[in-house]
C-alpha positions as CSV (number, residue, x, y, z in Angstrom):
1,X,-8.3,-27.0,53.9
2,X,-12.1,-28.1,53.7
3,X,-12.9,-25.2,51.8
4,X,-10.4,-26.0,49.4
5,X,-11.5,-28.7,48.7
6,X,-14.9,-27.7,48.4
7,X,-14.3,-24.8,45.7
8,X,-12.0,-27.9,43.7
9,X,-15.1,-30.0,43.9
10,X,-15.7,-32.5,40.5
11,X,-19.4,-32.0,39.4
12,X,-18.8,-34.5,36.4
13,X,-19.9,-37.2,38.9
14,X,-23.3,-36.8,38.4
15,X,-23.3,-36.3,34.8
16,X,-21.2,-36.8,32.3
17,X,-21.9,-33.8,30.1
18,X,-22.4,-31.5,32.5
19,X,-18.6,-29.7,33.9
20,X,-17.2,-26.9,35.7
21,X,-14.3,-28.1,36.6
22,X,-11.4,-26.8,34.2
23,X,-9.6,-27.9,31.8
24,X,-13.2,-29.1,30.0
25,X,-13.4,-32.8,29.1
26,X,-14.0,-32.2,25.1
27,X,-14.9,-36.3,24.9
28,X,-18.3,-35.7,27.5
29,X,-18.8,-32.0,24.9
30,X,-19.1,-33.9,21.3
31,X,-21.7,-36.4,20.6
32,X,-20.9,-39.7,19.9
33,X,-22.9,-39.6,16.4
34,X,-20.9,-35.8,15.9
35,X,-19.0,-36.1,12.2
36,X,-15.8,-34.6,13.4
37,X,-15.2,-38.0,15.3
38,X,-15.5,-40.3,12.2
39,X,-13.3,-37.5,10.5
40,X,-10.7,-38.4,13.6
41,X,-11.2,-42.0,13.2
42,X,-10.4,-41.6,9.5
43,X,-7.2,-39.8,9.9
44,X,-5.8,-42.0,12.8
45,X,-6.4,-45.1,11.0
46,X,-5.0,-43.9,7.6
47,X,-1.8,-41.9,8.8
48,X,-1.8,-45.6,11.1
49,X,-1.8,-47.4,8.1
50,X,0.4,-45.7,6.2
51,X,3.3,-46.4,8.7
52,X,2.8,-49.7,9.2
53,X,0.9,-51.7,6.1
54,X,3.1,-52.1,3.2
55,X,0.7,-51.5,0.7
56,X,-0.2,-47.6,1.6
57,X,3.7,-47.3,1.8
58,X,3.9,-48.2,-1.4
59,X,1.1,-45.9,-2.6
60,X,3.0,-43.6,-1.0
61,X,6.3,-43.5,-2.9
62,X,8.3,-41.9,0.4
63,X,6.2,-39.1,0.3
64,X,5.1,-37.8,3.6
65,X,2.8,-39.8,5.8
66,X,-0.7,-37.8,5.0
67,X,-2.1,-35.8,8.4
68,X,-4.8,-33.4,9.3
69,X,-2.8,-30.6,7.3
70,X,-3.1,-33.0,4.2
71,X,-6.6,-32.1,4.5
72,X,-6.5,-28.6,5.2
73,X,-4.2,-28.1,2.4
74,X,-7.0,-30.2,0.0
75,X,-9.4,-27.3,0.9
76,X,-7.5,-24.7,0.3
77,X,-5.5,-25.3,-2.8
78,X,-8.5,-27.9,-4.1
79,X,-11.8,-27.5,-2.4
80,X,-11.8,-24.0,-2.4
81,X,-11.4,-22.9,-6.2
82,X,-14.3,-25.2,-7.4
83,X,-16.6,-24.5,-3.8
84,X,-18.4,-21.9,-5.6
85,X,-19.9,-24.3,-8.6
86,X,-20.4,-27.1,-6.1
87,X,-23.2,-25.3,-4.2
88,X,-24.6,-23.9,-7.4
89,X,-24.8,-27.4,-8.9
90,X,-26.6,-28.5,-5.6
91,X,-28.7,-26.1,-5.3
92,X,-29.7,-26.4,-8.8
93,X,-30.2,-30.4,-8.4
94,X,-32.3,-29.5,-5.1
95,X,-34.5,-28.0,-7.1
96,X,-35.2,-30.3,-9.9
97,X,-35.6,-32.9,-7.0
98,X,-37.9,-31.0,-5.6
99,X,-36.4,-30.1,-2.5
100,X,-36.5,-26.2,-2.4
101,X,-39.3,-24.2,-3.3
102,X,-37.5,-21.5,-4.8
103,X,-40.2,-18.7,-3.7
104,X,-39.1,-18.7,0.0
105,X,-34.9,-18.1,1.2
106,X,-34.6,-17.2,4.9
107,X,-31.5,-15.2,5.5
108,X,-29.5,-14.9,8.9
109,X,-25.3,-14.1,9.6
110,X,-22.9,-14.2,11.8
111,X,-19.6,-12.3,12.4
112,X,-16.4,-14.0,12.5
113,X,-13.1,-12.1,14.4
114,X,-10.1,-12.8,12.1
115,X,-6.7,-13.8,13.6
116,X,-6.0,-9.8,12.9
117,X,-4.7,-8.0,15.3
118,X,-7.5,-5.2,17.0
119,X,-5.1,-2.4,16.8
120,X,-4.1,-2.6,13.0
121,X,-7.3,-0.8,11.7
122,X,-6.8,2.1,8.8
123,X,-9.9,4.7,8.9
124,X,-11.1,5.6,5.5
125,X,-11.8,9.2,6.7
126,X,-8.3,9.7,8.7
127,X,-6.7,8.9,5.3
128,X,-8.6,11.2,3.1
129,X,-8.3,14.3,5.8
130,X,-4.5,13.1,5.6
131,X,-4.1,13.1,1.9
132,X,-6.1,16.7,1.4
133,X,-3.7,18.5,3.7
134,X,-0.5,16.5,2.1
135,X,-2.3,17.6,-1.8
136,X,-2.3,21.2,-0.2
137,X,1.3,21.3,1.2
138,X,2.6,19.6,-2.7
139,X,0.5,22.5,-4.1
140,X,2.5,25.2,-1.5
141,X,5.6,23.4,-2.6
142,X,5.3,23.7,-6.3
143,X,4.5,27.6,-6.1
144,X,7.3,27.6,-4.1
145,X,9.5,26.1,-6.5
146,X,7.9,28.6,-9.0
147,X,9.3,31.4,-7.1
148,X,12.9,30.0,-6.3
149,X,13.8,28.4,-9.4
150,X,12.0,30.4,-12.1
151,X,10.3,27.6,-13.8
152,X,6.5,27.6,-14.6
153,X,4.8,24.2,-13.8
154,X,1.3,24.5,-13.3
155,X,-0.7,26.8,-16.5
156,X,-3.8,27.4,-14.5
157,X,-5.6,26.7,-11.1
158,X,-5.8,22.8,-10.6
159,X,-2.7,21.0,-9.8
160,X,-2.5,17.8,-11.0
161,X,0.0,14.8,-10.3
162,X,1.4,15.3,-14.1
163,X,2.5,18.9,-12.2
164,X,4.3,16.9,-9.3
165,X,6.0,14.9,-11.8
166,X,7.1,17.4,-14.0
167,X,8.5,19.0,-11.2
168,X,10.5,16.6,-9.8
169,X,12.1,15.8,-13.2
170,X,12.6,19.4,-13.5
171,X,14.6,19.6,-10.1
172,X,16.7,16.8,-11.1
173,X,17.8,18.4,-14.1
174,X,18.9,21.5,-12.3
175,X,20.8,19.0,-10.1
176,X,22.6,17.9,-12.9
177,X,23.0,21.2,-14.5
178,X,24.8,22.8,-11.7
179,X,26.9,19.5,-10.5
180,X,25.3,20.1,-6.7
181,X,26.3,16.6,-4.9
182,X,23.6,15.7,-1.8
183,X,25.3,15.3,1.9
184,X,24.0,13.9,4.4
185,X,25.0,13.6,8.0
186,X,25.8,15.8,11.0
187,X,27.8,19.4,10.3
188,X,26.8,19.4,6.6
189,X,24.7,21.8,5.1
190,X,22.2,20.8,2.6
191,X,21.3,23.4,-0.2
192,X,17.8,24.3,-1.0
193,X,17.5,22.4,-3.9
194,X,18.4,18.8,-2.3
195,X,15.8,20.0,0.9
196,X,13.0,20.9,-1.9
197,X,13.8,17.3,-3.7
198,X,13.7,15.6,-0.3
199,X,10.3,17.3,0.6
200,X,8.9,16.6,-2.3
201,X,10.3,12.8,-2.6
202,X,7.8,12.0,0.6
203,X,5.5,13.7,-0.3
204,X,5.0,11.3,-3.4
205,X,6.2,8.4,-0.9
206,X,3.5,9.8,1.5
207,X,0.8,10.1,-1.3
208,X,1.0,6.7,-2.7
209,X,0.9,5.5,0.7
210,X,-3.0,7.1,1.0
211,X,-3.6,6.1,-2.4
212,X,-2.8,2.5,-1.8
213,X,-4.9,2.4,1.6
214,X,-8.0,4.3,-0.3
215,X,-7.8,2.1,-2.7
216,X,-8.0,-1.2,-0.3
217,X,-10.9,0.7,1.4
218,X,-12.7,0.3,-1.7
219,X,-16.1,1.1,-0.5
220,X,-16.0,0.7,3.1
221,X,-14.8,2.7,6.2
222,X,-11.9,0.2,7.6
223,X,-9.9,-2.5,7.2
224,X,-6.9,-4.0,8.7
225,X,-3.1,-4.2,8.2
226,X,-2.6,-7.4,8.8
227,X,-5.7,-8.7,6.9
228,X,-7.1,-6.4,4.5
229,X,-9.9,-8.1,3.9
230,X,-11.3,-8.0,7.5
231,X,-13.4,-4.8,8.6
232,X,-13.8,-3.4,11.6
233,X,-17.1,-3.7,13.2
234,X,-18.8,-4.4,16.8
235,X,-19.7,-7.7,17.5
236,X,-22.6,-9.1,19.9
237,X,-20.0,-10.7,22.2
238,X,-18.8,-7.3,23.7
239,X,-16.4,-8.3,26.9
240,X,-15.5,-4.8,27.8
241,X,-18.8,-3.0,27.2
242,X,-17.4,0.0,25.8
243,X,-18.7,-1.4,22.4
244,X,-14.6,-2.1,20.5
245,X,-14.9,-2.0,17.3
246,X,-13.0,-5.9,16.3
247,X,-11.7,-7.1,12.6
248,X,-14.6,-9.6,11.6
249,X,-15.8,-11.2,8.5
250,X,-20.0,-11.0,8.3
251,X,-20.7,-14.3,7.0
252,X,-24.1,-14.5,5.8
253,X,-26.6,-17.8,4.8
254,X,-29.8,-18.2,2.5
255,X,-31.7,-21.0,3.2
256,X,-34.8,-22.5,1.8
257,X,-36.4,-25.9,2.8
258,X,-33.3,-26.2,5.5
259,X,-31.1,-26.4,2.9
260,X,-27.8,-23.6,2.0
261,X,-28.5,-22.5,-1.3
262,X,-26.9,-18.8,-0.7
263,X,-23.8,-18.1,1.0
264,X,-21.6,-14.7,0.6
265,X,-19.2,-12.6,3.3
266,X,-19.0,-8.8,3.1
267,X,-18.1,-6.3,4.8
268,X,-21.7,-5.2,5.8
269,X,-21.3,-4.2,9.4
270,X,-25.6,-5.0,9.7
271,X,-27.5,-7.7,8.0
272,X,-29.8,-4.9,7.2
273,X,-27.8,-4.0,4.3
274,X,-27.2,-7.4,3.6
275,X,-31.5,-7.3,2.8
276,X,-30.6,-3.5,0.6
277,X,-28.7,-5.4,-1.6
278,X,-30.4,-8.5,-1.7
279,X,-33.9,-6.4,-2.6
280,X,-32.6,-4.4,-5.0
281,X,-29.2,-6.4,-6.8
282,X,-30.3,-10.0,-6.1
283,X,-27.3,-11.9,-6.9
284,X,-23.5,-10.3,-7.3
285,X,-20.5,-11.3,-8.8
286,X,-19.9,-12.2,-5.4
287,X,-22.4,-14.5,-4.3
288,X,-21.6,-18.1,-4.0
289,X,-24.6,-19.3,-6.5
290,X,-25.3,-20.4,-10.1
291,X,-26.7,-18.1,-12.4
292,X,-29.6,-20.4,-12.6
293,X,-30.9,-20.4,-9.2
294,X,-30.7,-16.8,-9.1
295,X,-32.7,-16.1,-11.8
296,X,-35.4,-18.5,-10.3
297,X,-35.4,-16.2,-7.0
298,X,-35.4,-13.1,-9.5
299,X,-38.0,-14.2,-11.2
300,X,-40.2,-15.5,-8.3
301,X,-39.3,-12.1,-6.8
302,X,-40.5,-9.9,-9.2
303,X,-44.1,-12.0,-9.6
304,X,-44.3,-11.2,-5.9
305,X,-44.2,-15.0,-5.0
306,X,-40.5,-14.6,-3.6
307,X,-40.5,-13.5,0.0
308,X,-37.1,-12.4,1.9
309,X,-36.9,-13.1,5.4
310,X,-33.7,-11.9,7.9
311,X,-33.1,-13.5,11.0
């Protein structure tokens, strides 16, 4: 019993911001100066006041008492489309002010795990193996069909999908020609033709399939089902050790004078190439920033007065 007691014990006596006890006290975690409390205060005292004062019930016309997902929703139907020109009108007024230097930006990331499940992940190289052996098999199918049928599809070496197409319209019309009705079930034979149709409907089911997830892949190695923006990289915070590969974002930050005035996510798994593409292609279609404060870094750049610095 006494060494219960003493593996319970509270160390919050001593000091209040210091815990081991769980659950953790959040209210002895946050500062009392932190912004998310005044954000707290706000919401309590307006969704307060909009059930009880008259006046924000009448500004309210029997809508919905506003809540924390009022603001959420603000960001992302609102905040979010006109984010991009905020920053670059900042950064812009920052530097008229004064503020930034514009020779100097000081770049460092981070990578965020998405809500993605780890077991989703599509590998760009499984796919294309996959969809070279399935352009082989269509290719063994057509000179197949060649043979059988006695119909000439393909007037050369290269097989292209205007061959798979032909074909299948080709098939259909000997279906039609010679009134052949497709069974399915247990005890019935099929005929060659419907099990040459059939075969080469997923085929084109399967192909589009790989076409669709190469196309997704774009330009990088992975992605997930769930979220196909997310990429599949290793993060610092490895809790098994054998180094799993998680769905993360790689969130990335320029800074000069201690202020953001560069802000893009990729799917870069280092922030190496993060400093590739900022050395040679400054400023994407991409990147969170005017047009105006990237040509100032350009320009500084190539005078040799800009210096890039990755943290």
């Amino acid at each position: 019993m006494r060494l219960t007691k003493l593996l319970q014990k509270d160390y919050t006596k001593n000091s209040d911001g210091y815990q081991l006890k769980l659950p953790l006290n959040l209210e002895t975690i946050i500062p009392d100066n932190d912004s998310v409390r005044l954000l707290s205060q706000f919401v309590e005292a307006m969704e307060l006041n909009c059930k009880r004062d008259i006046n924000f019930m009448y500004l309210l016309e029997g809508k919905p008492v506003p809540d924390y997902a009022t603001f959420a929703r603000f960001r992302s139907i609102h905040f979010a489309p006109c984010a991009k020109r905020i920053l670059a009108e900042m950064s812009n007024l920052l530097y008229e002010l004064g503020e930034i230097s514009g020779e100097s930006i000081f770049i460092d990331g981070t990578k965020i795990e998405t809500c993605a499940n780890k077991y989703t992940f599509v590998w760009k190289k499984a796919v294309t193996k996959n969809q070279e052996k399935l352009l082989i098999k269509i290719a063994d199918l057509i000179a197949e069909c060649e043979q059988l049928y006695g119909i000439q599809i393909v007037y050369g070496d290269t097989v292209k999908m205007k061959h798979v197409k032909r074909l299948r319209k080709k098939l259909y019309a000997l279906k039609q020609e010679e009134n052949i009705v497709f069974v399915h079930g247990i005890g019935k034979r099929k005929t060659r033709l419907q099990k040459n149709i059939e075969t080469l409907e997923d085929y084109l089911d399967r192909l589009k399939g790989y076409t669709k997830k190469l196309h997704i892949c774009g330009k990088r190695n992975s992605y997930s089902k769930t979220d196909p923006d997310a990429t599949f990289m290793r993060m610092k915070a490895d809790a098994m050790g054998n180094g799993q590969l998680k769905p993360v974002f790689n969130l990335q930050h320029g800074v000069d004078s201690e202020y953001i005035v560069w802000l893009t996510v990729g799917p870069q798994p280092t922030d190496t190439q993060f400093w590739i593409v900022l050395k040679y292609g400054f400023f994407t279609k991409k990147t969170i920033v005017s047009i105006d404060t990237a040509q100032l870094y350009r320009e500084n750049r190539e005078k040799g007065s800009c210096r890039f610095t990755i943290y």
